[in-house]
C-alpha positions as CSV (number, residue, x, y, z in Angstrom):
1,X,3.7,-7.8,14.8
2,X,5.3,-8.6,11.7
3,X,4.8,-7.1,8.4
4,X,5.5,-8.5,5.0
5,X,5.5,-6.5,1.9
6,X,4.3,-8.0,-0.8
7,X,4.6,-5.4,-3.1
8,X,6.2,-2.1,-3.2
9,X,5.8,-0.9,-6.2
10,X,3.3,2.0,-7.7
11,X,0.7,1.0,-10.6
12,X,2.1,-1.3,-13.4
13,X,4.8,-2.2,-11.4
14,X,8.9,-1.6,-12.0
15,X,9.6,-2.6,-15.0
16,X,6.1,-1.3,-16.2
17,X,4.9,-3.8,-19.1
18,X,5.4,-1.0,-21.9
19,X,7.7,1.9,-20.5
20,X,11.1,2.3,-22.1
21,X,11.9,5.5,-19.6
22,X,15.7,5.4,-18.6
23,X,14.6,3.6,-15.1
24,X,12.5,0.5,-16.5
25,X,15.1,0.2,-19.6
26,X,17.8,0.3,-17.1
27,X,16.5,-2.2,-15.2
28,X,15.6,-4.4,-17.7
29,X,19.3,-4.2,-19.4
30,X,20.9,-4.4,-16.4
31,X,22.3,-1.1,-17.2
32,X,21.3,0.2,-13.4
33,X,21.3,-1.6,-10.0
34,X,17.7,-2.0,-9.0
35,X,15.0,-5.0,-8.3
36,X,11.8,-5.5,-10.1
37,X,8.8,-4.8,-7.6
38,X,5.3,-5.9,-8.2
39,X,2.2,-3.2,-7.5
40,X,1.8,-2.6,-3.6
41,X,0.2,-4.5,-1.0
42,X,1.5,-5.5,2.5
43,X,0.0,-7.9,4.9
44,X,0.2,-8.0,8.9
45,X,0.7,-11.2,11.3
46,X,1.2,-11.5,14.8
47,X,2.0,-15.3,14.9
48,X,3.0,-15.4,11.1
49,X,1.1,-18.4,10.1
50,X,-2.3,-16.2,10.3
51,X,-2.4,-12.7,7.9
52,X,-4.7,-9.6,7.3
53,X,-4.2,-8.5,3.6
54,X,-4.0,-5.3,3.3
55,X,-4.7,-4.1,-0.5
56,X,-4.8,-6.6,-3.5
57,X,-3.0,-6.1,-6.0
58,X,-2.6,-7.0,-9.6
59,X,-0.2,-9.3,-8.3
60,X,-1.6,-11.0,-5.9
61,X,-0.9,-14.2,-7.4
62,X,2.8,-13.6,-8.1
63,X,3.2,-12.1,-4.5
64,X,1.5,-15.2,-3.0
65,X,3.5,-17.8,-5.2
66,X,6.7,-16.0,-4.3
67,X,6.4,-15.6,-0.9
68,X,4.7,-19.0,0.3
69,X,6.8,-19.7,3.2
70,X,4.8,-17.1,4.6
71,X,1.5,-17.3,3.6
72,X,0.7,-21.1,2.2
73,X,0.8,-22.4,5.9
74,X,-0.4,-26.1,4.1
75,X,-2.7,-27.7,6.1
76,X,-5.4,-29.2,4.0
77,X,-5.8,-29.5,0.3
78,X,-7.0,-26.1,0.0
79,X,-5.6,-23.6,2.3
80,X,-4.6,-20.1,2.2
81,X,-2.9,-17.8,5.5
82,X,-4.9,-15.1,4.5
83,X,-7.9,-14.5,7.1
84,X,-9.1,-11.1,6.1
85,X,-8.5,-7.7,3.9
86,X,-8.3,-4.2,4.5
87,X,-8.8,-2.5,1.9
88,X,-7.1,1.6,2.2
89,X,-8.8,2.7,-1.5
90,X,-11.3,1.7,-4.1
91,X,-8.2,2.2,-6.6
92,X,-7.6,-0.7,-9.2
93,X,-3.8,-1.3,-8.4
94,X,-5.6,-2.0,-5.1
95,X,-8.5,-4.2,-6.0
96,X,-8.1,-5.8,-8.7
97,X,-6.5,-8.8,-7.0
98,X,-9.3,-9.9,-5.2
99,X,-10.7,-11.3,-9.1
100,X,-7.6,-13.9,-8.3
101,X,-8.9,-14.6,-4.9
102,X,-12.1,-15.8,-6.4
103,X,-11.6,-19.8,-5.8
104,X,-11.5,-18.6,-2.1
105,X,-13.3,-21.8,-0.1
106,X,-15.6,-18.9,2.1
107,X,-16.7,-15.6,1.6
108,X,-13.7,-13.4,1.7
109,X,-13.5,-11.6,5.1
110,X,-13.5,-7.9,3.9
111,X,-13.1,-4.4,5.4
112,X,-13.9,-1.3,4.0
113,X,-15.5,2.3,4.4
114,X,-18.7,2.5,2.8
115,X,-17.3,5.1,0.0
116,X,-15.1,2.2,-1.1
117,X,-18.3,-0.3,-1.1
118,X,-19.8,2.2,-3.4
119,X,-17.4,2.1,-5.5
120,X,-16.6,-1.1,-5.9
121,X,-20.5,-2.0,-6.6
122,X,-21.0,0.6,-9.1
123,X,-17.9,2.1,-10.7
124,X,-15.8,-1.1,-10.6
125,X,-18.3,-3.8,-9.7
126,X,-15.8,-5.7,-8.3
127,X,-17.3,-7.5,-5.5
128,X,-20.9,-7.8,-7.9
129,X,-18.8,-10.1,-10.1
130,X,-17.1,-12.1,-6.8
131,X,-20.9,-13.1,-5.6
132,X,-20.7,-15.0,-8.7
133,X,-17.4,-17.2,-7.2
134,X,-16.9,-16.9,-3.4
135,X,-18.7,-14.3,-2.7
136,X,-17.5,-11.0,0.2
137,X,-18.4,-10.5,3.5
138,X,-18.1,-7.1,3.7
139,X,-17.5,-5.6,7.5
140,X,-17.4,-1.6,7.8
141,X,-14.5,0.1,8.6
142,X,-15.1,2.3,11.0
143,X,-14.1,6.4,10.7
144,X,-13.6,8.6,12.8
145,X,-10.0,7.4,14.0
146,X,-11.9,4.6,16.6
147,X,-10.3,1.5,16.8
148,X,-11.2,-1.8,16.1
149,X,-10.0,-5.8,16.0
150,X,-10.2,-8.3,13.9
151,X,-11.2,-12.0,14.9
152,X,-8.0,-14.1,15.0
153,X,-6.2,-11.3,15.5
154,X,-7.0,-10.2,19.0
155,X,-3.6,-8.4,19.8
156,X,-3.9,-5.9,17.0
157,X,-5.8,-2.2,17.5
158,X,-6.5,-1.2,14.3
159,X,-7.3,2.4,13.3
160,X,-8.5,3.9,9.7
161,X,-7.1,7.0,9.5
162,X,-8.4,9.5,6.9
163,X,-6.3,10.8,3.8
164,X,-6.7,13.1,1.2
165,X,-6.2,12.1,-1.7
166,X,-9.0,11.4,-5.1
167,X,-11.2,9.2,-5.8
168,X,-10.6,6.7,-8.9
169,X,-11.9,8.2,-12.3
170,X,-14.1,5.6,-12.4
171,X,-15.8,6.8,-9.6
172,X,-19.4,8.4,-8.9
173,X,-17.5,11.1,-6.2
174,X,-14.1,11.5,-8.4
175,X,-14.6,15.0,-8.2
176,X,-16.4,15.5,-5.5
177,X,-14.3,14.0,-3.0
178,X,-16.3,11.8,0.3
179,X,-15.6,10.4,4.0
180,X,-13.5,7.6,3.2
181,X,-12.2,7.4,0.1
182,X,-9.1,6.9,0.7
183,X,-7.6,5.9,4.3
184,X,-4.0,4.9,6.0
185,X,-4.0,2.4,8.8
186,X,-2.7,2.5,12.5
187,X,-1.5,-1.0,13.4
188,X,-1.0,-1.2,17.2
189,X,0.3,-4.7,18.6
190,X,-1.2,-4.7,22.3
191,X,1.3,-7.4,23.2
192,X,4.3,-5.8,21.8
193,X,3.9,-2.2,22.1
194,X,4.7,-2.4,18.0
195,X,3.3,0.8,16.2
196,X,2.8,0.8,12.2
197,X,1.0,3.4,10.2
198,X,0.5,2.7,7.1
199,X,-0.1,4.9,4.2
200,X,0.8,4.0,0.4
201,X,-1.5,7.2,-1.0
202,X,-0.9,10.3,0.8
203,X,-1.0,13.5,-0.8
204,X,-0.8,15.8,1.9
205,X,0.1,15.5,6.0
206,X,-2.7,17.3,7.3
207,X,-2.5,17.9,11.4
208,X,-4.6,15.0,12.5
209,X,-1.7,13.0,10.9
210,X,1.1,14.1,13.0
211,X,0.6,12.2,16.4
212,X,0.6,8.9,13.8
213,X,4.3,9.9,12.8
214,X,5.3,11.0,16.6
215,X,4.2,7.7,17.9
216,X,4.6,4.9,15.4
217,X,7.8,2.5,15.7
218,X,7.9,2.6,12.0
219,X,6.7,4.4,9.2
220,X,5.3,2.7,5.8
221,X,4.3,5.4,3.5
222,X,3.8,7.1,-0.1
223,X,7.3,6.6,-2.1
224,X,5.5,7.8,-5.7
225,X,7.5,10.6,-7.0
226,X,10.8,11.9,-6.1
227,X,9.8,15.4,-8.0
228,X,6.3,16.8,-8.5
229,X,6.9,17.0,-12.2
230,X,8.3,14.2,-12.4
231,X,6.2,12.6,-14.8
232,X,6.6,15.5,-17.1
233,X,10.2,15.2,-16.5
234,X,10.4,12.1,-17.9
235,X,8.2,12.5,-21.0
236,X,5.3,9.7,-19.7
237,X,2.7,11.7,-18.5
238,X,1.5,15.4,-17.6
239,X,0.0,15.2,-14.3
240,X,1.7,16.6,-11.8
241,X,2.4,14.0,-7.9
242,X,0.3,16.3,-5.9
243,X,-2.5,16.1,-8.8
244,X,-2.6,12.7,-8.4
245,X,-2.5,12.7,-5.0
246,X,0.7,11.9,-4.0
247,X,3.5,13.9,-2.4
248,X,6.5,13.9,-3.5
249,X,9.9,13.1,-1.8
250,X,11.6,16.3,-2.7
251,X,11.5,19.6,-2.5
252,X,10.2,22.3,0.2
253,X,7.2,20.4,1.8
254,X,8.0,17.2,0.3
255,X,8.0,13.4,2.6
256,X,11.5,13.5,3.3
257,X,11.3,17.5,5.2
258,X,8.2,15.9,6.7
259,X,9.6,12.5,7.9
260,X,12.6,14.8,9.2
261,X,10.9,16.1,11.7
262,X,10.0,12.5,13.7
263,X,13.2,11.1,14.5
264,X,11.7,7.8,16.6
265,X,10.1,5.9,13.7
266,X,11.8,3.4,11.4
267,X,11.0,5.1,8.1
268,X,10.3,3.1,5.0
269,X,9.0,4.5,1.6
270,X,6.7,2.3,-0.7
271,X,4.1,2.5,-3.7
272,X,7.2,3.6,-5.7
273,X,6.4,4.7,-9.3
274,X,8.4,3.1,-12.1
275,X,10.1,6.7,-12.7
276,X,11.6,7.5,-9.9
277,X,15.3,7.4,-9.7
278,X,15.5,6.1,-6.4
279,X,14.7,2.7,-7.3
280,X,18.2,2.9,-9.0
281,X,20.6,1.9,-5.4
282,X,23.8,3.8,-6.8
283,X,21.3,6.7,-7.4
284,X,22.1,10.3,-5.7
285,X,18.4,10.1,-4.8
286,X,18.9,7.4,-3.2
287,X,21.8,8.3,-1.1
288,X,19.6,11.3,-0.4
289,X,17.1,8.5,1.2
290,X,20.0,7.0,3.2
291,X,21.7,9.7,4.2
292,X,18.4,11.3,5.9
293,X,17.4,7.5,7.7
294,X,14.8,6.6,4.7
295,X,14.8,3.2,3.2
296,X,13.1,2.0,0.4
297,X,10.8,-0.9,0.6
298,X,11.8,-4.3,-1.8
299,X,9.3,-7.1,-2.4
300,X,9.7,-9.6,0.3
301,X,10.7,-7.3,3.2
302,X,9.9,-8.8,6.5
303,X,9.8,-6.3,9.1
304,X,8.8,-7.1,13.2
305,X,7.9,-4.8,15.6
């Protein structure tokens, strides 16, 4: 199984279009040492000419131009490696790209719970305004933690696993939180023995999460906030991680005590917000990340299991 990240960062990307904080400043002066990210989305292979899309971003476009080797296999005049996409949220940093998909030959080949259907038919019509192009063929993903495949892709198990975490504001259950809003995925490669989970929103590890951690080869999860008040910290917003359903890094509770305590996985942090310092490599955070086994997912990271 190989997965690709196409983006890694959080909403608005790093450097975000109109933040002047000391991280997007820095990077854009050259004043720290970090890399620009666009807004998170991976996508899964198990041959490497054929992907599932998990998430589209924003970005899509950029991701896909930049990362063609991969994923413009060229064989007709029209072509594309994408076959399906998972989608983990109804969240616009997560949606938005499928707008770009639009000149799509077929119907796009679509997975999602039915809370996310709702939401993208009402909320954000998203997938309204696509039968007006291409056009979805929606499949449900199924709860519940039972598995399911994918055609083409016959090797993979694939799980949904439930998260809490919010709803968009835009919404009809924003505060009134439903089966299926938000979801991480469970990636096992039957041929391999490769285990991924897969979680960019995650706002608290509740028990039915822990045999994911215990088991998985590697480990692709929420990188948001470093601090709780982070935001706050940093004099761009008020919200607290955990209020936006994130948890953060640090601090009693936080991912890095969590991720401690499963020393088998390879542990990789993405959906990193624009703020947090350890997008900065010569960053104490950051040698906080290294020094505990945590790396920090980059645009373009290719990992197999």
């Amino acid at each position: 199984m190989y997965v690709l990240v196409l983006g890694s960062a959080a909403g608005g990307g790093f450097p975000q279009w109109n933040c002047n904080c000391p991280m997007c400043a820095g990077v854009r002066h050259g004043a720290i040492q970090a890399q620009p990210r666009t807004q998170s989305s991976i996508a899964i292979s198990t041959d490497q000419v054929n992907w599932l899309l998990i998430n589209a971003s924003p970005d899509i476009r950029t991701q896909l131009n930049t990362l063609h080797t991969y994923l413009q296999p060229e064989r007709a005049l029209r072509d594309t490696g994408i076959k399906a996409v998972l989608l983990a949220d109804s969240q616009i940093d997560h949606t938005t790209g499928l707008l770009i998909l639009r000149e799509s030959k077929q119907p796009l080949e679509l997975y999602c719970t039915d809370s996310v259907y709702e939401d993208l038919t009402t909320g954000f019509p998203v997938f309204n305004m696509l039968e007006h192009y291409c056009g979805v063929k929606r499949h449900t993903l199924p709860l519940n933690q039972r598995a399911f495949s994918v055609t083409g892709f016959e090797d993979l198990r694939i799980t949904a696993v439930e998260l809490w975490s919010k709803a968009p504001p835009y919404s009809p259950h924003r505060c009134s939180p439903h089966q299926g809003d938000n979801v991480g995925f469970w990636f096992a490669d039957l041929k391999t023995g490769g285990k991924l989970f897969y979680a960019p929103g995650l706002g608290v590890i509740e028990n039915h999460l822990i045999p994911y951690f215990a088991e998985a080869t590697c480990v692709l999860v929420d990188g948001t906030c470093w601090t709780d008040d982070e935001m706050s910290q940093r004099g761009v917003g008020h919200k607290t991680a955990r209020e936006m359903g994130h948890l953060p890094q640090s601090g009693k509770g936080g991912m890095i005590e969590w991720l401690n305590q499963f020393p088998q996985p390879r542990k990789i942090l993405i959906h990193i917000n624009n703020t947090n310092p350890i997008l900065d490599e010569y960053s104490t955070e950051r040698a906080i990340l290294t020094q505990a086994g945590i790396e920090v997912a980059s645009d373009g990271l290719l990992v197999e299991l």
